[in-house]
C-alpha positions in Angstrom: 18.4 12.5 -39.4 16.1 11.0 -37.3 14.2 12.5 -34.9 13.7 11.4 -30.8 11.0 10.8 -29.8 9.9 11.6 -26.3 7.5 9.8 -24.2 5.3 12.0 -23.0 5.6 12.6 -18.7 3.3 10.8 -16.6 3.0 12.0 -12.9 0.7 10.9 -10.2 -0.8 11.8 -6.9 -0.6 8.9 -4.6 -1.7 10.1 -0.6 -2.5 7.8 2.3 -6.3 8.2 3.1 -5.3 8.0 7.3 -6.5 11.4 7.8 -8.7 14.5 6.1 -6.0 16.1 3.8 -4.5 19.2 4.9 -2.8 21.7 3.0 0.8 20.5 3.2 -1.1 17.6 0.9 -2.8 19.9 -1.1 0.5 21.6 -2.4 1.9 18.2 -3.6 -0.8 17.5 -5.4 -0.5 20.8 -6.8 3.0 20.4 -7.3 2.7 17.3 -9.0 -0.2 18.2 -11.5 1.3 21.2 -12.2 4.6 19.7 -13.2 2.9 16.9 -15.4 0.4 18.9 -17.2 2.9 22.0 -17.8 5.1 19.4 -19.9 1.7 18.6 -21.7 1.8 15.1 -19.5 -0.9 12.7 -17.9 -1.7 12.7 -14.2 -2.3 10.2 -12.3 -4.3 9.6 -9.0 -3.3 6.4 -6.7 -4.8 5.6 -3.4 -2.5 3.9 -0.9 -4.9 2.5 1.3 -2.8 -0.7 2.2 -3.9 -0.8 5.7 -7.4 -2.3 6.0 -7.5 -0.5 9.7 -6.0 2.8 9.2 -7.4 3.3 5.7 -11.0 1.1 5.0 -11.8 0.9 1.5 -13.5 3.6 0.1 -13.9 4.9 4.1 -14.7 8.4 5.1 -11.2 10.3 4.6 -11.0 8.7 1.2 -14.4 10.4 0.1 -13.5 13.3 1.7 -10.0 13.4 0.1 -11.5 12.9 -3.2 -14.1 15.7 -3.0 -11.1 18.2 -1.7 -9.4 17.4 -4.6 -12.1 17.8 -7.3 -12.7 21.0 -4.9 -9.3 22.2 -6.0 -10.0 22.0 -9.7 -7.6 19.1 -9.7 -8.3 16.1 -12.4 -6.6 13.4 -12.8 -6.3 11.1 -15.6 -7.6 7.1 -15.7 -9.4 5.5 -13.6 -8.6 5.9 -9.7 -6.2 2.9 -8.2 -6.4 1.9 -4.9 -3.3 -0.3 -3.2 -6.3 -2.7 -1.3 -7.1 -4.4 -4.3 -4.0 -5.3 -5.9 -2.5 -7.8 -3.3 -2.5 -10.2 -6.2 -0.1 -8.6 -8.5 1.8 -7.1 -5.3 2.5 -11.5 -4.6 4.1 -11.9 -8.0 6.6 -9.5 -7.9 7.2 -10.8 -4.2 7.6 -14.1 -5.4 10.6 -12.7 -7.9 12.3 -11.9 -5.8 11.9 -15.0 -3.1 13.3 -16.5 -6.1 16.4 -14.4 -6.5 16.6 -15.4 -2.7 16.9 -12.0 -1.7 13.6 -12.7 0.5 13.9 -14.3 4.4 11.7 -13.9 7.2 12.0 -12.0 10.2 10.3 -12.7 13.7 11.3 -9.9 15.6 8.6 -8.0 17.3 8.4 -4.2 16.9 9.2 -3.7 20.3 12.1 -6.0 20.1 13.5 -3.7 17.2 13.0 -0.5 18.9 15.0 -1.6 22.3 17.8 -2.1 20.5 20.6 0.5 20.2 21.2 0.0 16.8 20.9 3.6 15.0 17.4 5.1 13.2 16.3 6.1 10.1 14.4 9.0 9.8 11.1 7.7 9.9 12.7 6.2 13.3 12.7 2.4 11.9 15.8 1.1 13.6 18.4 -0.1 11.2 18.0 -3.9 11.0 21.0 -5.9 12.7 20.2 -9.2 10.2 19.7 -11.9 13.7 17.0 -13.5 11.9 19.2 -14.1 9.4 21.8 -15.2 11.7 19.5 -17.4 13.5 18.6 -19.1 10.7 22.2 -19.9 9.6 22.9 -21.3 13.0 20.3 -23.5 12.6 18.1 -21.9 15.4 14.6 -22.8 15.4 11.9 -19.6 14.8 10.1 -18.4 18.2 6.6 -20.5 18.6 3.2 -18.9 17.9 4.7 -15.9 15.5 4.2 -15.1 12.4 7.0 -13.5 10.3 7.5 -10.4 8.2 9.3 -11.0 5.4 12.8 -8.9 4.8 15.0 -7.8 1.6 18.1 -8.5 1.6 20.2 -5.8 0.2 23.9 -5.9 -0.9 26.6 -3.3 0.8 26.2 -0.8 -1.9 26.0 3.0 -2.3 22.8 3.6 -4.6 22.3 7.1 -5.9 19.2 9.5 -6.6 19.5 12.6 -8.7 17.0 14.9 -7.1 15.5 17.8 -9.8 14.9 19.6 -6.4 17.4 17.8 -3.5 20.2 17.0 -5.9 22.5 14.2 -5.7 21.3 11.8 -2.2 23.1 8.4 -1.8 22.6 5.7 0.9 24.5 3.0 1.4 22.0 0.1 1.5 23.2 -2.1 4.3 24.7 0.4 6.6 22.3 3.6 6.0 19.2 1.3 6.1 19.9 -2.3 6.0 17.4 -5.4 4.8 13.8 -4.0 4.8 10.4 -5.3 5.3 8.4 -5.9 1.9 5.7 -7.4 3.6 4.4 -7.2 7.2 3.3 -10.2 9.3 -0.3 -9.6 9.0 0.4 -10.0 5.6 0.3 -6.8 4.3 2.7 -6.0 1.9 4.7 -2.9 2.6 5.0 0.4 1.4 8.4 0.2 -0.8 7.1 -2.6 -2.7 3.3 -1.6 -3.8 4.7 1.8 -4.8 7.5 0.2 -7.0 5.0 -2.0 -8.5 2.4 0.2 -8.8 4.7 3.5 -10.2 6.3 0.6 -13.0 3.0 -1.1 -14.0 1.3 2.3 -14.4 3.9 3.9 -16.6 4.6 6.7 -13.7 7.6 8.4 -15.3 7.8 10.9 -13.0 7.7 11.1 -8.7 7.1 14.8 -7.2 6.4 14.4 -3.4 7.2 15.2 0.1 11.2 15.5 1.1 10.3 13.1 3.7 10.1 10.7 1.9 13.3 11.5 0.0 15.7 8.9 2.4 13.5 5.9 1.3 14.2 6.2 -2.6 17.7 4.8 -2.6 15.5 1.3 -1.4 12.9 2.1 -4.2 15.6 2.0 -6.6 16.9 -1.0 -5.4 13.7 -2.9 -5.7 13.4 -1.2 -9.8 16.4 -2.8 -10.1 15.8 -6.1 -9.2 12.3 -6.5 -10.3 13.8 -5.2 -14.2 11.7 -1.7 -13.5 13.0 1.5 -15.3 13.7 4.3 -12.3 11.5 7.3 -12.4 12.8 11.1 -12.3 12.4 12.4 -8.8 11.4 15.2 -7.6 11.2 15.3 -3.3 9.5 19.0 -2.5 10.2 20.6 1.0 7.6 20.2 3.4 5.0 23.0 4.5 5.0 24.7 7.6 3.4 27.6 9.3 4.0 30.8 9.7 6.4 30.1 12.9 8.3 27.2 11.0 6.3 24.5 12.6 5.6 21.3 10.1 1.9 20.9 9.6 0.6 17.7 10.2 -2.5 15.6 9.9 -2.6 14.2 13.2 -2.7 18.1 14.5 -5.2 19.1 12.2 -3.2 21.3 11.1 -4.1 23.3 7.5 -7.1 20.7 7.6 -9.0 21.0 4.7 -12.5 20.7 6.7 -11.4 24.0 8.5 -9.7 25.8 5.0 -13.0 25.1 3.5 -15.3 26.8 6.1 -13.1 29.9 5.5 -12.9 30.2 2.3 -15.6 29.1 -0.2 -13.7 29.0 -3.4 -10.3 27.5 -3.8 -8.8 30.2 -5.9 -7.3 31.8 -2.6 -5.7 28.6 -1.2 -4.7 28.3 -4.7 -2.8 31.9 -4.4 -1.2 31.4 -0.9 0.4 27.6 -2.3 1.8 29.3 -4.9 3.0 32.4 -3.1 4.9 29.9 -0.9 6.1 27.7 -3.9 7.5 31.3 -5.4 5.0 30.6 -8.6 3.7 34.4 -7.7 4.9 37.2 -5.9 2.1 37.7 -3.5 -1.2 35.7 -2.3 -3.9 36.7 -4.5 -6.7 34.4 -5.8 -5.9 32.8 -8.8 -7.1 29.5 -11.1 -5.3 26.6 -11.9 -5.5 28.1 -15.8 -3.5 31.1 -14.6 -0.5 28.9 -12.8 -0.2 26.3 -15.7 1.9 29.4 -17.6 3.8 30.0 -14.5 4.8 26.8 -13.2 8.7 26.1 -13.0 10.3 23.9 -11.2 13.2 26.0 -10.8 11.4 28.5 -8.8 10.3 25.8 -6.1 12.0 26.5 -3.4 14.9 24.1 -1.8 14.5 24.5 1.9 10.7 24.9 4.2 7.6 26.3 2.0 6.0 28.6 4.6 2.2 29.6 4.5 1.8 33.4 4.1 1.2 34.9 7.4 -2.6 35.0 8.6 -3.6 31.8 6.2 
């Protein structure tokens, strides 16, 4: 009989430098290397500094997220990849799919988007209405003096993600979220793209990140699909909050990991209170990343909020 053979789990770490880290960040990472290396996998560490003005190359909150990381214990496999430098291969996998015509450009403004009534998705995007696209079949010349985004179309479809941690979630692509952009008018290609490129051409085999972005997978998915990309497993991990329920977040400062650092020297005690609130452990202690490795299972995570112990 022949035996299977496995490829082995390869999981990455792949934050936005527009802010110092906070904890809510931390425990992802954690998460995520925990979860690869327990299933004797590879770890990878991506940088998704698209933005030239919210993220500069190799700019302060990049160094600094780098050092909180190796502050951690936390090692990543490979060589660091960073999103501003691979504009290139981003362009060829745009131009597949311009030549599926599935690409068209849009000239709406942002503000134009946002006044209309049309419902939002939860990152408060309004769902697209297609006028471009109906402009442009009526024969109606672009607005003067603007330069496009450029949209996917998508087909009136249910698409599916089975969640290890959410279960089943399904969208239906032109009503729950319509034709997205894949690359902005200053020329930046978009979030949904580099990150399907980037996951497929890095052999990422496995996603573990933030529920929030679970409601943008089902257009990830779409995008494997087209481009001939294998889906990863998925793993969306509820978000952090405080001690009164309140989300942290970066532009709050909240958990900041310049502030956890001036209280506590080592990391074995934020490493305790992340897995206290990810059920790894029964109480906040200080512990190693060595002493969690045994522990980790993803069954334990829990399905709703992760709440910091009280007085971290």
């Amino acid at each position: 009989m022949n035996e299977q053979i496995t490829a082995p789990v390869v999981g990455r770490f792949a934050p936005t430098p527009s802010a110092r880290l906070h904890l809510g960040n931390l425990m992802c990472a954690l998460v995520a290397w925990l979860s690869a290396r327990s299933q004797g996998g590879r770890i990878l560490l991506r940088v998704e500094d698209l933005d030239a003005v919210r993220c500069p190359f190799m700019g302060e909150n990049t160094r600094y997220m780098l050092d909180d990381l190796a502050w951690l214990g936390l090692t990543f496999d490979g060589e660091v990849l960073y999103q501003s430098a691979r504009s290139e291969i981003y362009e060829i996998y745009f131009e597949r799919l311009r030549e599926q015509g599935l690409i068209y450009p849009c000239y709406c403004s942002r503000a134009e988007l946002h006044a209309t009534t049309a419902p939002h998705l939860s990152d408060n995007t309004p769902i697209y209405d297609r006028r471009c696209l109906v402009r442009a079949a009526r024969g109606q010349a672009p607005p003067t003096g603007r330069r496009p985004a450029f949209r996917v179309m998508v087909p009136d479809r249910e698409m599916c993600v089975q969640d290890r941690l959410a279960g089943t979630y399904c969208e239906n692509l032109l009503r729950d979220c319509s034709d997205f952009v894949v690359r902005r008018a200053d020329g930046v290609f978009a979030y949904q793209l580099a990150v399907v490129v980037d996951d497929a051409l890095s052999g990422v085999s496995e996603v573990v990140r933030g529920n929030d972005l679970l409601f943008s997978t089902p257009r990830q998915m779409y995008l494997q699909e087209r481009l001939g990309f294998a889906a990863p497993h998925y793993a969306h991990i509820p978000l952090l909050v405080d001690a009164n329920g309140r989300r942290l977040s970066k532009r709050d400062g909240d958990g900041c990991m310049e502030n956890v650092r001036a209280k506590y020297k080592t990391a074995a005690p934020v490493l305790g209170a992340l897995a206290a609130a990810l059920g790894l452990i029964d109480a906040p202690e200080s512990v190693t990343l060595a002493d969690l490795l045994p522990l980790f299972d993803a069954q334990k995570l829990p399905r709703d909020t992760v709440k910091l112990p009280d007085g971290f």
